[in-house]
C-alpha positions as CSV (number, residue, x, y, z in Angstrom):
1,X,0.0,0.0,0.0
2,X,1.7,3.3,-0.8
3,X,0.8,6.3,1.0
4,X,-0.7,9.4,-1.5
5,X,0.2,11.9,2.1
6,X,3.8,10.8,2.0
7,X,5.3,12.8,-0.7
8,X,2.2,14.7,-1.1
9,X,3.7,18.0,-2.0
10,X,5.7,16.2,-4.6
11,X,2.4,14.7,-6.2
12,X,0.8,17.8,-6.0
13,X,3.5,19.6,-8.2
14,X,3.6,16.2,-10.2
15,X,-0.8,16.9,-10.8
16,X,0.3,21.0,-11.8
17,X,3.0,19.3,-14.4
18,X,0.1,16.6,-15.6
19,X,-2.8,19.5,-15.9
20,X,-0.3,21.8,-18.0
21,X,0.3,18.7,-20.3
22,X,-3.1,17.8,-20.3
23,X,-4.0,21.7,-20.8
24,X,-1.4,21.7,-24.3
25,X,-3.8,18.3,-25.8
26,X,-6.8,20.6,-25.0
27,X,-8.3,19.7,-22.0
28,X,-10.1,23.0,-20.6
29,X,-13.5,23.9,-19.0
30,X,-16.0,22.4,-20.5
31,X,-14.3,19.5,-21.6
32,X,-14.1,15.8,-21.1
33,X,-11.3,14.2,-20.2
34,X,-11.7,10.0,-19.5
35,X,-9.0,8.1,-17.3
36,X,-8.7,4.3,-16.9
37,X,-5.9,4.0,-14.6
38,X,-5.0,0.6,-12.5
39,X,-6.1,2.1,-9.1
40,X,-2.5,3.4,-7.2
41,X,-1.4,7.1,-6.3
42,X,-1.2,7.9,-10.4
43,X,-4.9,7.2,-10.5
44,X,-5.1,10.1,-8.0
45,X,-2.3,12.5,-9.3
46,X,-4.6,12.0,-12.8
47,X,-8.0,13.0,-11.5
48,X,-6.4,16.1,-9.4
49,X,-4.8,16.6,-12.9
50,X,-7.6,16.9,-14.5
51,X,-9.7,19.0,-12.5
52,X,-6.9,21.8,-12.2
53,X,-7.0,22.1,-16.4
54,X,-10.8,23.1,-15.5
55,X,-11.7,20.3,-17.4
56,X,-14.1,17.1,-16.4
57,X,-13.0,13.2,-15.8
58,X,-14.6,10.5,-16.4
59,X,-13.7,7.5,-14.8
60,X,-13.5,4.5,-16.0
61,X,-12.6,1.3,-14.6
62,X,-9.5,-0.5,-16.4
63,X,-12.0,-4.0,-14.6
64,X,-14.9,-2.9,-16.6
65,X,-16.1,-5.3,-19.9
66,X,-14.5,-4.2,-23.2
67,X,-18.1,-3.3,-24.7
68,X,-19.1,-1.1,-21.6
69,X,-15.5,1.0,-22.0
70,X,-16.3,1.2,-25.7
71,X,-20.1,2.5,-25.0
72,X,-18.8,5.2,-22.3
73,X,-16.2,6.7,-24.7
74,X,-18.3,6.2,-27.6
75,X,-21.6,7.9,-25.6
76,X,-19.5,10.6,-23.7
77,X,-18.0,11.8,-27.0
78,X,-14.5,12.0,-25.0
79,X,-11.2,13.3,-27.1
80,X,-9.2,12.5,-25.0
81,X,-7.9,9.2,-22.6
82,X,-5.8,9.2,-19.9
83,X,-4.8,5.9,-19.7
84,X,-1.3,3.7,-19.0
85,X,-0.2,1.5,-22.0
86,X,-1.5,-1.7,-20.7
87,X,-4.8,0.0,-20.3
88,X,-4.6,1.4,-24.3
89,X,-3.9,-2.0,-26.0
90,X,-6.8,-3.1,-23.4
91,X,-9.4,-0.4,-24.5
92,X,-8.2,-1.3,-28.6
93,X,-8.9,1.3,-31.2
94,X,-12.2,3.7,-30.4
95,X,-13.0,6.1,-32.7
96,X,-12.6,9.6,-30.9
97,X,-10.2,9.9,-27.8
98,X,-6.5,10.6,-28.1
99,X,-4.9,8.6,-25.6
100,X,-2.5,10.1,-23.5
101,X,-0.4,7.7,-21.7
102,X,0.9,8.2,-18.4
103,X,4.2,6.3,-18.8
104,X,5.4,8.1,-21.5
105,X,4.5,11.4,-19.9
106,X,6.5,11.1,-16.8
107,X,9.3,12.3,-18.2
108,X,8.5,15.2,-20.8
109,X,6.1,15.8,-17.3
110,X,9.1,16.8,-15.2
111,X,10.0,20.1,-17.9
112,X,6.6,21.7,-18.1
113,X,5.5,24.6,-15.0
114,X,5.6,24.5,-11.4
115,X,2.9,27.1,-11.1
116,X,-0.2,26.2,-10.5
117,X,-2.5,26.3,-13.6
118,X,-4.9,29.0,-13.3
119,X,-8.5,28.6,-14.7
120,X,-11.7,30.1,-13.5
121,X,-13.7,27.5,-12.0
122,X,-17.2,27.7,-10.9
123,X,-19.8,25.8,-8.8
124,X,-21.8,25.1,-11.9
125,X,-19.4,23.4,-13.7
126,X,-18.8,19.4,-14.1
127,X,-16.6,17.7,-11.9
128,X,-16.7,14.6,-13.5
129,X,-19.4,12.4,-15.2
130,X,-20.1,8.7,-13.5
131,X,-21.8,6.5,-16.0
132,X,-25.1,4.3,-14.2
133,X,-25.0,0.7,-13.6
134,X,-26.9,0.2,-16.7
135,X,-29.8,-1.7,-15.3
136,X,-31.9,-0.4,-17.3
137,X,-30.9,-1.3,-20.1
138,X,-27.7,0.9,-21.5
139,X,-25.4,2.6,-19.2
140,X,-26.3,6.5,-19.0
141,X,-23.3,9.4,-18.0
142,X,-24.4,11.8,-15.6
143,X,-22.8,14.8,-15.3
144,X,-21.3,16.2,-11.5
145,X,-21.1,19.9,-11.0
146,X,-18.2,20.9,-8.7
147,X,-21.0,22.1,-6.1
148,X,-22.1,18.7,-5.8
149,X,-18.7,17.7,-4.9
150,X,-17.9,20.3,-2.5
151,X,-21.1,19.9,-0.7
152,X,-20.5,16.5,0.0
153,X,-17.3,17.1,1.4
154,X,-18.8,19.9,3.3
155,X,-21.1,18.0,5.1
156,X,-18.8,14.9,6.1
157,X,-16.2,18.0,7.7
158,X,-19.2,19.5,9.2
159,X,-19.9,15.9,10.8
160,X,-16.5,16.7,12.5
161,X,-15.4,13.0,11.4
162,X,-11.2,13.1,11.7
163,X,-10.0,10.3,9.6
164,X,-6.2,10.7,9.8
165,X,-5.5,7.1,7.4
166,X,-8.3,6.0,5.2
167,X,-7.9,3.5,2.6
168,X,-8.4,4.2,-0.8
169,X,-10.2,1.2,-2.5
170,X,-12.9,1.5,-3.7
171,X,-13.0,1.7,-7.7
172,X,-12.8,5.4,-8.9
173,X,-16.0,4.2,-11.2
174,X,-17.7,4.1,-7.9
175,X,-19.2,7.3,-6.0
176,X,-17.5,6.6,-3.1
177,X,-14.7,6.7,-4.2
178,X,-14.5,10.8,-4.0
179,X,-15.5,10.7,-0.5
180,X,-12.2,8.5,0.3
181,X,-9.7,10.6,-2.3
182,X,-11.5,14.3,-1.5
183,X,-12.3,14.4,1.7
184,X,-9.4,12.9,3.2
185,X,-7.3,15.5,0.9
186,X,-9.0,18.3,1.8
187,X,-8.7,17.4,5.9
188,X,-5.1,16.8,5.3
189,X,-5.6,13.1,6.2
190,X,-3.3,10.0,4.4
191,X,-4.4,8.3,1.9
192,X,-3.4,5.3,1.7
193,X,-4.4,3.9,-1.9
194,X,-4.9,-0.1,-2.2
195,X,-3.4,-1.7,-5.1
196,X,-6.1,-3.9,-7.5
């Protein structure tokens, strides 16, 4: 288990690096961006990534069936794919997303800014978009706003919970997921992310 608070300041600049290289492929407010990433601290340094371009995620669960991953890029109209190698070959050739793979970012990561990429972002706009179970027949994407997300953070610090270590293992397809990864930032907890 490896610990996203250990080193936190160096993932932190690592997400700033991601979102400016991520922010040169296009990824801005009001945009999509999916990741299917093996659950682990990149999975995280991805999705915080993400958000500071101003942009939306979409998660998506490297476990998922082929079809389902095909449906959710194909539906969601993504460009672009976060996504390691391993998860690329997995996903095959969909028409649409440019895949952006994290291994062969790390590097060319390490040269872009150390500033914190500014963007405008309001309560309105979507966090993220979590696909339905599909139980009634197709799976359907729902979009998030940022509000949504902050109020449900909100209220578990109003509950006055202190959670100093929580686990991280749940699957980032799965809503609580950003209880686990946000609220345990946000208090300055440790996160300590579970390998699959």
């Amino acid at each position: 288990i490896d610990s996203f608070w250990r080193g936190r300041q160096k993932r932190d600049r690592r997400a700033d690096q991601l979102a400016h290289r991520l922010r040169a492929k296009g990824a801005k407010a009001d945009t999509l961006v999916a990741i299917c990433l093996e659950r682990g601290n990149e999975m995280v340094v991805g999705i915080l990534a993400i958000l500071k371009t101003g942009a939306a995620y979409l998660p998506i669960d490297p476990e998922y069936p082929k079809k389902r991953i095909e449906h959710m890029l194909e539906d969601s109209k993504v460009r672009l794919l976060l996504c390691s190698e391993a998860g690329g070959d997995m996903i095959g050739k969909v028409e649409g997303p440019s895949p952006i793979y994290i291994e062969a970012q790390q590097g060319s990561v390490r040269q872009e800014h150390l500033a914190r990429p500014k963007g405008n972002i309001g309560p309105s706009q979507t966090a993220y978009v979590m696909y339905t179970s599909g139980s009634t027949g197709r799976p359907k994407g729902v979009m998030m706003p940022h509000r949504a997300l902050a109020n449900l953070v909100r209220s578990y610090h109003r509950m006055d919970i202190s959670c100093e270590r929580v686990a991280q293992f749940t699957s980032m397809s799965f809503d609580v997921s950003f209880l686990e990864i946000f609220f345990t930032i946000t208090q300055g907890g440790e996160l300590l992310v579970v390998p699959e």
